[in-house]
C-alpha positions as CSV (number, residue, x, y, z in Angstrom):
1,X,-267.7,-114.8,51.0
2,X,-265.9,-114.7,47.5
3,X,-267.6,-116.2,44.8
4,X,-264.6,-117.7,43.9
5,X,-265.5,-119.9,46.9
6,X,-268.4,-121.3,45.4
7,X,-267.5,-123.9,43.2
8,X,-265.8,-125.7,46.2
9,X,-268.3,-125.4,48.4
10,X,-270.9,-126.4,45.8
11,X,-268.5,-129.9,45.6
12,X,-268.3,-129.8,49.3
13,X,-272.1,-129.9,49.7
14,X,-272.9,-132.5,46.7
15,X,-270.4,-135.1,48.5
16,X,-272.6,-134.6,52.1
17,X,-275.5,-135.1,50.6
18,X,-275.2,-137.6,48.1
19,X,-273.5,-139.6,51.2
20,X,-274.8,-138.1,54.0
21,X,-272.5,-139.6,56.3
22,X,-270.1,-137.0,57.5
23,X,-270.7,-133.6,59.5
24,X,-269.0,-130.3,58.9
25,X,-267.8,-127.9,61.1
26,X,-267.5,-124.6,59.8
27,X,-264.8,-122.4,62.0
28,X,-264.5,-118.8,61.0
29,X,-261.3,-116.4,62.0
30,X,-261.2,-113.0,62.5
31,X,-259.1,-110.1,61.5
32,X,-256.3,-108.5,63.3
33,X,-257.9,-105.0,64.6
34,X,-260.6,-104.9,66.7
35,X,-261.5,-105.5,70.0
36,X,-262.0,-109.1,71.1
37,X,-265.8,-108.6,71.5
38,X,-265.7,-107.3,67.8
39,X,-263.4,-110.5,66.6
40,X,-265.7,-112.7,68.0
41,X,-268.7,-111.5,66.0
42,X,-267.1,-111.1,62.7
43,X,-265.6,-114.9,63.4
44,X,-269.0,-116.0,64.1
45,X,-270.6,-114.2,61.3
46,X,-267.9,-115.8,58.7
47,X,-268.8,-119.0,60.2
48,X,-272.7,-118.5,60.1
49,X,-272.5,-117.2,56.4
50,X,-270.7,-120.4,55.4
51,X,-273.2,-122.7,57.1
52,X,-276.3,-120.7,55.4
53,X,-274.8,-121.1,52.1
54,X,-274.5,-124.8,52.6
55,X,-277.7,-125.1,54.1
56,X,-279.3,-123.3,50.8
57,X,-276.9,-125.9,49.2
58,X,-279.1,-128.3,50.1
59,X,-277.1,-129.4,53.5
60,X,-279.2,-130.7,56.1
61,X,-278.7,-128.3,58.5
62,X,-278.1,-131.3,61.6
63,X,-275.0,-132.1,59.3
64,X,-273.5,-128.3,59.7
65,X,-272.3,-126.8,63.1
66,X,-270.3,-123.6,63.4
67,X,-268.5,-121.2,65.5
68,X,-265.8,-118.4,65.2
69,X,-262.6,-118.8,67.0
70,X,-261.8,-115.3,68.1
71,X,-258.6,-116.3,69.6
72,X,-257.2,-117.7,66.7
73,X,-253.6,-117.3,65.5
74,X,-255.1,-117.2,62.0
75,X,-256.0,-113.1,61.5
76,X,-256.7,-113.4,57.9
77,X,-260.6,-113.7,58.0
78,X,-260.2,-117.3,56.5
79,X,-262.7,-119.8,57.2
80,X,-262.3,-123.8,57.9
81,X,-264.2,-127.0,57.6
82,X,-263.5,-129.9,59.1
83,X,-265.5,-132.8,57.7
84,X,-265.4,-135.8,59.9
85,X,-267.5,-139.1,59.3
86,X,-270.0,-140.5,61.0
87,X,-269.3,-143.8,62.6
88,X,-271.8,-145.6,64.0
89,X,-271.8,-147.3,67.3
């Protein structure tokens, strides 16, 4: 992960826990070579490294999920979160 990153994800993780009423889903893509076995690891592993950051973050760690999506269209090794708010019902 770039440290570049950081700040964002610094502001990313103050907002959940100060609120604590939103979950994030951490989805990491993979890079264009490779087999799809090898994709799938290196998109989970982007994913997982996000999640552990925010977890030392302070980020309960029921808040975070993640996974790779090996089949992506995006082959740039980026990595997504989607926040979404919990409603209750």
């Amino acid at each position: 992960m770039k440290k570049s990153n950081f700040p964002t994800l610094q502001i990313i993780a103050n907002v959940v826990k100060t609120y604590g009423k939103t979950t994030i889903t951490v989805v990491g893509h993979p890079d264009p070579g490779g087999t799809a076995i090898e994709r799938a690891n290196l998109a989970n592993q982007r994913a997982e490294a996000v999640r552990n950051m925010l977890m030392v973050m302070g980020v309960p760690p029921i808040l975070i999920m993640n996974s790779g999506d090996p089949n992506s269209s995006y082959l740039d090794g980026r990595v997504e979160m989607v926040i979404t708010p919990i409603t209750s019902g």
